[in-house]
C-alpha positions in Angstrom: -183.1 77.8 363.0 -182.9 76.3 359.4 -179.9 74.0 358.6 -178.4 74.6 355.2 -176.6 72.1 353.0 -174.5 73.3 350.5 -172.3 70.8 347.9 -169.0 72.4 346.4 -169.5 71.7 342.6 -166.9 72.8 339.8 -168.4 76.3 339.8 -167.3 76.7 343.5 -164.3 74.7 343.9 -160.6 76.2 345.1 -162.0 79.2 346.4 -161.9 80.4 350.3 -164.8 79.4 352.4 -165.2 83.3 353.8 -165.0 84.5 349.7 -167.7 81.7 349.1 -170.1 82.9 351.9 -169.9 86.2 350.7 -171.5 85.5 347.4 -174.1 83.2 348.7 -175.1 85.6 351.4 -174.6 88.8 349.6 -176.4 91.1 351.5 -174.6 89.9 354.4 -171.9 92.4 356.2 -168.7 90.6 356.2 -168.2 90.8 359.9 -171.1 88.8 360.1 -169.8 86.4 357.6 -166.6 85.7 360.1 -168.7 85.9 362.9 -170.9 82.7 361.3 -167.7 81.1 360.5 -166.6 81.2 363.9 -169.6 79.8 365.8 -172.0 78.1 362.6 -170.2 77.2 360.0 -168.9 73.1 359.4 -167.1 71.8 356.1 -167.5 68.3 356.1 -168.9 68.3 359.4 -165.7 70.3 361.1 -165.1 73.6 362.4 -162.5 75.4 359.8 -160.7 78.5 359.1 -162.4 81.0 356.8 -158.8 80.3 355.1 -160.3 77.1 353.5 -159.5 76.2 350.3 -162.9 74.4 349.1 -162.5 71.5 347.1 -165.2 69.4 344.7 -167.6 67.4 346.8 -167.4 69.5 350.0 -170.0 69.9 352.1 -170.6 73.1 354.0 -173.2 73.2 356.8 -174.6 76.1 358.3 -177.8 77.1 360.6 -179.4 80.6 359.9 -183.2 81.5 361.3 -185.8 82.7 358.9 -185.0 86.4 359.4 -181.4 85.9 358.7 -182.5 84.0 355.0 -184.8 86.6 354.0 -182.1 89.9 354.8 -179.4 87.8 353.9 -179.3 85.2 350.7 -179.4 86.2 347.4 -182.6 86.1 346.0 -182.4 88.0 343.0 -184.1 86.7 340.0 -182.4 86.4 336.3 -183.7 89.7 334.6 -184.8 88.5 331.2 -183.2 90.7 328.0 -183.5 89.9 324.5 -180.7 89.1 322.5 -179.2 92.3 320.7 -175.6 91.2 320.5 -173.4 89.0 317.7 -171.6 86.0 319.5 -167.7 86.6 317.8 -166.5 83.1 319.3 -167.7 80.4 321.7 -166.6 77.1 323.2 -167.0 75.7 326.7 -165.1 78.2 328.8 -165.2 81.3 327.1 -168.2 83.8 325.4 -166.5 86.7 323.4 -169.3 89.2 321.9 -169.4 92.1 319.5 -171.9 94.5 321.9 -173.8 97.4 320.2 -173.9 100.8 320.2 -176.0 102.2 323.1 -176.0 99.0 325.3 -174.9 99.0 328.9 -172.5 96.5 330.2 -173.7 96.3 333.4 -176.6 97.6 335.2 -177.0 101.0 336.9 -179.9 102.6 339.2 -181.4 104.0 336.4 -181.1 100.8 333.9 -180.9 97.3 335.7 -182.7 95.1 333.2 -181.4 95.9 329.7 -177.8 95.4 329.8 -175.2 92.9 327.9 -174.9 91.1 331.0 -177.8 90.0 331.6 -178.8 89.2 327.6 -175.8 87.0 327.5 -177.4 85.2 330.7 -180.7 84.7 329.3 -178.9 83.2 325.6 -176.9 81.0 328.3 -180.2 79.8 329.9 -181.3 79.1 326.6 -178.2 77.3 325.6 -178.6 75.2 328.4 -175.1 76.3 329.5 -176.1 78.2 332.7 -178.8 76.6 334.9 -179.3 79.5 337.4 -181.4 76.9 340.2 -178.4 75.2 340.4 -175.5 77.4 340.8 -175.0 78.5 344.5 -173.1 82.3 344.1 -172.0 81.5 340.1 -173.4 83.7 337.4 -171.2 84.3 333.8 -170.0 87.7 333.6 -168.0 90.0 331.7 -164.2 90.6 332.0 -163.7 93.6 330.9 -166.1 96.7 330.1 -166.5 99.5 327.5 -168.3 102.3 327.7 -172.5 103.0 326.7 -171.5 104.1 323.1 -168.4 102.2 322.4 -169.0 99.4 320.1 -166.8 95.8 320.2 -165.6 93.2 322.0 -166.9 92.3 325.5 -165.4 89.0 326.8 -167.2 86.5 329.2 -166.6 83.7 331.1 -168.8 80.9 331.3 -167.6 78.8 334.3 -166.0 80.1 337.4 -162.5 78.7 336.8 -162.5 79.9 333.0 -163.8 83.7 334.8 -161.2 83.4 337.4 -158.7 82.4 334.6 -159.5 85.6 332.5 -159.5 87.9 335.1 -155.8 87.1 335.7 -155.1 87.1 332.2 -156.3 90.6 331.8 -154.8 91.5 335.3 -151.3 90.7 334.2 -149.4 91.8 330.8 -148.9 90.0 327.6 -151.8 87.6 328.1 -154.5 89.1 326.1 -153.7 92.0 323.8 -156.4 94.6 323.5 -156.6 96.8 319.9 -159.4 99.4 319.1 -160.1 101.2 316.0 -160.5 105.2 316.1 -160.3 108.0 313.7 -158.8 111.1 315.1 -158.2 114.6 314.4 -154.9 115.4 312.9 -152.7 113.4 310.4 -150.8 111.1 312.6 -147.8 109.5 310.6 -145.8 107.4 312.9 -146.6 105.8 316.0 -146.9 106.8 319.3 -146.1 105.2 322.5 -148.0 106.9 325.4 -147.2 106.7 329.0 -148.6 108.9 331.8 -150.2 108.7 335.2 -154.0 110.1 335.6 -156.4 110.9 338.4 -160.5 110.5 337.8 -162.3 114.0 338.7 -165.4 112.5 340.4 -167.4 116.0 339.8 -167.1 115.7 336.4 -166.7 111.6 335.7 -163.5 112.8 333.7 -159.5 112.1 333.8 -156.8 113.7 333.9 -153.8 112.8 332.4 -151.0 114.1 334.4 -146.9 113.8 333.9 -145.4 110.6 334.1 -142.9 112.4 336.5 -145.4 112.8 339.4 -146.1 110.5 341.8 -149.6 111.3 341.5 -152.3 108.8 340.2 -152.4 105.9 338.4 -149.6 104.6 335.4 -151.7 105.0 332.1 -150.0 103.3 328.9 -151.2 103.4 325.2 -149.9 102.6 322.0 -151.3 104.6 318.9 -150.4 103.6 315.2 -151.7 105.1 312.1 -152.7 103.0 309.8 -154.4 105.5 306.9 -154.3 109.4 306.9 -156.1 111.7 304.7 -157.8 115.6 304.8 -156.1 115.5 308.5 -157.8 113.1 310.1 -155.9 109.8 310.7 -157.8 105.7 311.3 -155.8 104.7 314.3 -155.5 101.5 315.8 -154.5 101.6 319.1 -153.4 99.1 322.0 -154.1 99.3 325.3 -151.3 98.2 327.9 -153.4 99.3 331.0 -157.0 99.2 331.3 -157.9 102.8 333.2 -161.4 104.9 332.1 -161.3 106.9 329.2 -157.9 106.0 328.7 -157.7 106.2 324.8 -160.1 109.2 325.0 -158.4 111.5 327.2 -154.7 110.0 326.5 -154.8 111.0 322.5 -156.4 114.4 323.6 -153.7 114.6 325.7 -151.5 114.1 323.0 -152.8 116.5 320.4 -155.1 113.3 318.5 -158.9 113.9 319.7 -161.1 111.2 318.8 -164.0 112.3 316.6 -167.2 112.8 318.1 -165.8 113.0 321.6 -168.5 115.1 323.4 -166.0 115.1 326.7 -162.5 115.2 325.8 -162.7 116.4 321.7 -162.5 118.6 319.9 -165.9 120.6 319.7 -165.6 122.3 316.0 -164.8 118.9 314.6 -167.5 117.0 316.3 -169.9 119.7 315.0 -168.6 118.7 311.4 -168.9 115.1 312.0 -172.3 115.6 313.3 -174.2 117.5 310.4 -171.7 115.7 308.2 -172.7 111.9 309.3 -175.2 112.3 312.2 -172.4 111.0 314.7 -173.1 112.2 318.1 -170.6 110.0 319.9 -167.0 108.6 320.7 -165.9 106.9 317.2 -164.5 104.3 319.0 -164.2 100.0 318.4 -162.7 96.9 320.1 -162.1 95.4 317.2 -159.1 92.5 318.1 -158.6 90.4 321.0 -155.2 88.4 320.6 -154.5 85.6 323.4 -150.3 85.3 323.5 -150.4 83.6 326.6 -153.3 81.1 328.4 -153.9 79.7 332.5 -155.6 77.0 332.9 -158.4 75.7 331.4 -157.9 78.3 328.4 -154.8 76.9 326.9 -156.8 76.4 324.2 -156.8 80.3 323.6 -153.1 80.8 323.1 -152.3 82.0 319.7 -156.2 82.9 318.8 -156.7 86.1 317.0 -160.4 87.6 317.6 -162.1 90.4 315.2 -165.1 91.9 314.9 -165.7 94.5 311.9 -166.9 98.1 312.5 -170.7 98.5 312.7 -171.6 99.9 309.2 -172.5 103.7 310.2 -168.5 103.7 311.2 -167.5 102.0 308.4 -169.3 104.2 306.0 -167.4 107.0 308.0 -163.8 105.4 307.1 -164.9 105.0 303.5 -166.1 109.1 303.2 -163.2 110.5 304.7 -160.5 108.0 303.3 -161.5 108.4 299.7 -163.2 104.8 299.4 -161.4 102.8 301.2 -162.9 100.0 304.0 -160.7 99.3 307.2 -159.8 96.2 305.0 -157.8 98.3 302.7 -160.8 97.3 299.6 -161.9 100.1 297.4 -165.5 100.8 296.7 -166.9 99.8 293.5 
């Protein structure tokens, strides 16, 4: 048996022993986890409950034999990626980053190395910021996620308290408000205010909005307001209130609004036009403004920050084509 010595540093601090273990032995089963706990595991040289809040400076002993380290720790290497994003904004907690068309968030089976995770990793390793032979289970990731082909910003936190922090903040309403830019079919004139339940079709990785009258699926809520129309299409900006997949997609089809491009929930005669028309083969869809209105500890800091990022320039081009010159900032072409 090998005894293991592990020191609670800021990155681990106030969170349960079981949660800890989990993350450092990720491959373990979590019965085995309590099981350890119950006959292994000491902080500070007692026997505790896997209830234990860890603080700074705790030290947590356990004995596991060599089969047990190999099946068990986490042993994964950092998966180098080269740099493809734009950093928007940076400090010491927080990483917000405009990510690029095509890019994954996270890994899948079929791509594991190439994603915006793991390139904002490597520029953290860098930095200096993130020193992965240090950290025990910590590793700076994303807080929320958009799809392959939707452009914007990706937020990330570079400390655990600042990640457990945004994860909350995003969790709970009026924290962080969350505004895209689309163009859609149709001349939409005044707002809309969208709220409807939906269930996810597994066979078909769709939604389906449903009525807000059945008890069915989850609440969906968007807010849609024009802000240019012209030769009936309309350049939308539009606010998330929840956070479900494909919600903008499949809520403004819903409503009569595809977005252009849409391949799964558009309309198809459009996105033929906007295809020979401007070679768009995709969602026209943008994070483009991240505004903090509320802040939990250590990201006080963030209250009252507004963050933008402008529309790649094949999207931009399309706004100026089809709204007679005009850029998203209201500035006519010369």
């Amino acid at each position: 048996m090998t005894m293991i010595r592990i020191k609670i540093t800021e990155n681990e601090e106030n969170q349960r022993l079981d949660r800890f273990l989990k993350k450092y032995l990720r491959n373990a089963p979590l019965s085995y986890i309590y099981k350890l706990i119950r006959k292994g595991v000491k902080v500070n040289g007692k026997r505790v409950s896997p209830e234990t809040q860890l603080i700074l400076g705790d030290e947590i002993t356990l004995f596991l034999n060599k089969e047990e380290i190999n099946s068990y720790l986490n042993n994964e290497k950092n998966l180098y990626a080269k740099k493809q994003f734009h950093i928007v904004y940076e400090d010491n907690n927080v990483l917000i980053v405009d990510k690029p068309f095509g890019l994954l968030v996270h890994g899948t089976q079929q791509e594991k190395k190439n994603t915006l995770a793991n390139q904002v990793i490597t520029y953290l390793i860098e930095q200096g910021t993130y020193q992965p032979t240090r950290e025990k289970v910590f590793v700076p990731s994303p807080v929320n996620r958009l799809d392959r082909n939707t452009t914007g910003l990706v937020i990330f936190g570079k400390n655990y308290e600042s990640l457990k922090s945004l994860n909350q903040m995003l969790r709970e309403r009026n924290f962080i408000r969350k505004y895209y830019l689309t163009i859609v079919k149709g001349e939409l004139k005044k707002e809309l205010h969208l709220v409807d339940r939906m269930e996810k079709e597994k066979s078909t990785n769709k939604i389906m909005v449903l009525s807000q009258d059945t008890e069915k699926g989850k609440v969906m809520e968007t807010v849609a307001r024009p802000l240019r129309f012209a030769g009936g299409y309309t350049l939308v900006e539009v606010e998330i209130i929840t956070g479900r997949t494909h919600q903008i997609r499949a809520h403004l089809a819903k409503a009569g609004y595809p977005v252009i491009g849409d391949e799964k929930y558009g309309d198809h005669q459009v996105n033929q036009r906007m295809k020979r028309r401007f070679s768009l083969t995709t969602q026209f869809l943008h994070a483009h403004r991240l505004f903090f209105s509320r802040g939990i500890a250590p990201l006080e800091n963030m209250i009252g920050k507004e963050i933008k990022c402008p529309l790649p320039s094949n999207l931009e081009y399309i706004c100026k084509v089809l709204f007679k010159g005009e850029s998203i900032n209201g500035t006519k072409e010369r």
